[in-house]
C-alpha positions in Angstrom: 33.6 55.7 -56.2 31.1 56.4 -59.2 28.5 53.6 -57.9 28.9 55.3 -53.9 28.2 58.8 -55.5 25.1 57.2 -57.6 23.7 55.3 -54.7 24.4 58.2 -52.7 22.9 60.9 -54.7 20.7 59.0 -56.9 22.4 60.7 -59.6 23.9 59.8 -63.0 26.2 62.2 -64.4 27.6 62.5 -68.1 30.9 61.4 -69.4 31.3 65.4 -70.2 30.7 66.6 -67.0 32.9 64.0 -65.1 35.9 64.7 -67.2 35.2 68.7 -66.9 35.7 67.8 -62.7 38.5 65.7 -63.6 40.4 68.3 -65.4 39.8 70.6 -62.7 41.0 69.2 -60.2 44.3 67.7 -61.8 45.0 71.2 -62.8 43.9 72.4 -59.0 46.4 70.5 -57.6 49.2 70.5 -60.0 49.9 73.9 -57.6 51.8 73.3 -54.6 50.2 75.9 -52.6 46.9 74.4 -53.3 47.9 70.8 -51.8 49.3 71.9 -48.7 46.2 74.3 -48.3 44.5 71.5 -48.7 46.2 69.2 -47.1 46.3 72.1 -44.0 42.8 72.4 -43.7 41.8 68.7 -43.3 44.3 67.8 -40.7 43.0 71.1 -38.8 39.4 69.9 -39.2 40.3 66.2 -38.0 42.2 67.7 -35.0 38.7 69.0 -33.7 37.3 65.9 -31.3 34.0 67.7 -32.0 34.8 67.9 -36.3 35.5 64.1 -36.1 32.4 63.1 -34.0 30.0 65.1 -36.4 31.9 63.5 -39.9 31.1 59.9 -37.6 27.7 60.7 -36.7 27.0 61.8 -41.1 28.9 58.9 -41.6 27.0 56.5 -39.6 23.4 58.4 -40.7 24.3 57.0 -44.3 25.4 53.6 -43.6 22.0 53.5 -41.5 19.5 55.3 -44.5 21.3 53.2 -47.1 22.7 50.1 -46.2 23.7 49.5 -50.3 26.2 52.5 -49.4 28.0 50.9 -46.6 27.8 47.5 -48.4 29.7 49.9 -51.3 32.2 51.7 -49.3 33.8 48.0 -47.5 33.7 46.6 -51.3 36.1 49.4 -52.4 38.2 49.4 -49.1 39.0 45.8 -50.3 39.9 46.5 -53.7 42.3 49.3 -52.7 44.2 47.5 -50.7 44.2 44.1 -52.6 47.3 44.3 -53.9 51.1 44.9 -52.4 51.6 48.1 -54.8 48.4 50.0 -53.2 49.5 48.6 -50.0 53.1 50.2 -50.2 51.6 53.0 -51.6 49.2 53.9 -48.8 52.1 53.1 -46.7 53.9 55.9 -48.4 51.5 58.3 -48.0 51.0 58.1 -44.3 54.1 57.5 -43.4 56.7 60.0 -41.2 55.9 64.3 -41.3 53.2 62.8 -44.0 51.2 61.7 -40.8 49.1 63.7 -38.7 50.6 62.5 -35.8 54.4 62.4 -36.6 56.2 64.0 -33.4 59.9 64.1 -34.8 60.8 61.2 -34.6 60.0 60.7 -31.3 58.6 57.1 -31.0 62.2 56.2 -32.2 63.9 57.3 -29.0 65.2 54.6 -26.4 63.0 53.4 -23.6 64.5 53.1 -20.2 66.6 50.1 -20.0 64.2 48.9 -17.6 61.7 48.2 -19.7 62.8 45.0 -21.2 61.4 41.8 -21.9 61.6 40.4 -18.8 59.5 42.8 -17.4 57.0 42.9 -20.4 56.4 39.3 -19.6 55.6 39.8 -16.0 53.1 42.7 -16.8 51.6 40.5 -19.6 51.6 37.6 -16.8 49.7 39.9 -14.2 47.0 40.4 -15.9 46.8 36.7 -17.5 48.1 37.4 -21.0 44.8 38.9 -22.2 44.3 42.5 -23.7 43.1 44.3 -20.8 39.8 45.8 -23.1 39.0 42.9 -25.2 39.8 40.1 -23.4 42.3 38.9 -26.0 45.3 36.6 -25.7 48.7 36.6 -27.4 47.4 33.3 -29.6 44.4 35.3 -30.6 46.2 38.4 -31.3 49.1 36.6 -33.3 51.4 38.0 -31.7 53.0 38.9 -27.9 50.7 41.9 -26.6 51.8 45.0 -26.5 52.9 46.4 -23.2 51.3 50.2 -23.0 52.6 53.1 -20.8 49.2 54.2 -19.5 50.6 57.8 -18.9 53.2 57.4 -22.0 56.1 57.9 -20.8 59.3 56.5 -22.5 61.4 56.9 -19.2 59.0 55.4 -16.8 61.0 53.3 -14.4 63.8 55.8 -14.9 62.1 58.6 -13.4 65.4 60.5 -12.5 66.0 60.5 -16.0 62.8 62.3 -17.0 63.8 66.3 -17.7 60.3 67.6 -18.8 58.5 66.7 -15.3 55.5 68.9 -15.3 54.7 67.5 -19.1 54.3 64.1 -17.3 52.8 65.6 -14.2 50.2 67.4 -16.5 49.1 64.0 -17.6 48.4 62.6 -13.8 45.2 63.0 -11.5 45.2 66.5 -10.3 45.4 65.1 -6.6 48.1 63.3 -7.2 50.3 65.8 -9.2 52.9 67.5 -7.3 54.0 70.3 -9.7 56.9 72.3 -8.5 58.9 69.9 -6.6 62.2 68.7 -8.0 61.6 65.3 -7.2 58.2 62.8 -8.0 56.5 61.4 -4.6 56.2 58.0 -4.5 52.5 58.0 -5.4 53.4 59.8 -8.5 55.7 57.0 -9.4 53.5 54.6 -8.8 51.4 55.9 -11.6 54.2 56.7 -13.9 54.9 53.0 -13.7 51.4 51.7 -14.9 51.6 49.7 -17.5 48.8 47.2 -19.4 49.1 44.5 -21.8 46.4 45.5 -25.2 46.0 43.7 -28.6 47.2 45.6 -31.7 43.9 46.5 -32.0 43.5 48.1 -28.8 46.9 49.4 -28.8 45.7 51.2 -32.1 43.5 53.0 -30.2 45.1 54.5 -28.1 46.1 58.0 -29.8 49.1 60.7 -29.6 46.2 63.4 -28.9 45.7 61.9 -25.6 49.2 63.1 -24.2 48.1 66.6 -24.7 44.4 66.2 -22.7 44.4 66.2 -19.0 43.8 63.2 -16.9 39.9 64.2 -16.1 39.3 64.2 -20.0 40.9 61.1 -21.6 38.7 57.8 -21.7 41.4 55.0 -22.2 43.6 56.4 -19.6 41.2 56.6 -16.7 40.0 52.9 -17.0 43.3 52.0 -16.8 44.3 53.5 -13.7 40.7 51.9 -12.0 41.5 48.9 -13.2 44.9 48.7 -11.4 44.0 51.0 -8.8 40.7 49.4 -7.6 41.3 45.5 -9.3 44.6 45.1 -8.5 45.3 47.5 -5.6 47.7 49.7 -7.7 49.6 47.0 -9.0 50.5 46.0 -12.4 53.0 43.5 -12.5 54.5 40.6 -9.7 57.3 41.2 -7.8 60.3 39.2 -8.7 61.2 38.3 -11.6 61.3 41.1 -13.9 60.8 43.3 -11.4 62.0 47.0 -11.4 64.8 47.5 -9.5 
């Protein structure tokens, strides 16, 4: 971090002044209340599509002025997470209500019984066992592909079971949403049920924020439902096997 700040900044400064910050901000946050208000105010500022893009763009400006910085910063991502300790201990640190994007616990509850393997395989077999954005097959990935709910919902295929239906109809095209109505239309089923195989990397991508934007404003979700809807004809995995009954 010393080297990034002088290539940064150009400047060198003493041992005195570097341990007068030090103490500081041990003794800063030694106080509770000063972590958490901390700790508050960057997770608002990261919420903010529009905080992130600008900290990208500053981000990307240095790496591009000073390509000794970004040469830096990758040299001291590896050396943090060389070994298993600083591995478990970022683990630690991001994991559960320590996360930004911890729900309660929700990405523990059951998925319809419908979704099982068999049916993971057929979606995976659909679309050729490659990671619908990148291309990438299980052998590449290292691992079976993840099958993704493209409107992420645990229940899909179990759509009687779904309590909180305008949450999930808040989430589809605006033309095919049929709010008020105690049952969903076939054609909202239909997109309920879409489902893509990604790579972990791809899967990665796709965040929790999404659920709350509307179908008009997410990225990921949109090429999706093209891709099924004008590709494949609104399908996205073979009748049959692993069908849903």
């Amino acid at each position: 971090k010393e080297q990034q700040r002088i290539l940064l900044t150009g400047h060198v400064e003493s041992e005195e002044t570097k341990n007068k910050k030090r103490v500081a901000n041990l003794k800063r946050y030694e106080d509770p209340k000063e972590h958490e208000r901390t700790s508050n105010l960057n997770k608002k500022r990261f919420e903010d599509p529009a905080q992130r893009e600008i900290q990208r763009a500053n981000q990307l400006r240095i790496f591009e002025e000073r390509p000794e910085f970004k040469e830096s910063s990758i040299q001291v991502l590896k050396n943090i997470i060389k070994t298993p300790e600083h591995k478990a201990k970022i683990g630690r640190a991001i994991t559960g209500e320590k996360n930004g994007c911890w729900k309660g616990g929700t990405s523990f509850l059951p998925y319809c019984p419908k979704f099982n393997n068999a049916l993971k395989e057929n979606v995976r077999s659909f679309f050729d066992d490659k990671c619908v954005m990148c291309g990438k097959t299980s052998e590449e990935n290292k691992a079976s592909l993840a099958v993704h709910h493209v409107f992420t919902e645990k229940m899909a295929c179990c759509e009687t079971k779904i309590e909180e239906m305008d949450i999930i109809r808040s989430r589809l095209p605006k033309n095919v949403a049929r709010f008020g109505e105690d049952k969903f239309s076939e054609e909202e089923i239909m997109y309920i049920r879409m489902m893509v195989p990604l790579c972990r990397g791809c899967h990665g991508k796709q965040s929790k924020s999404s659920e709350k934007l509307s179908y008009e404003e997410t990225v990921y979700r949109k090429f999706f439902v093209e891709l099924i809807m004008i590709k494949h004809g609104g399908k996205c995995y073979n009748s049959g096997a692993g069908d849903i009954k």
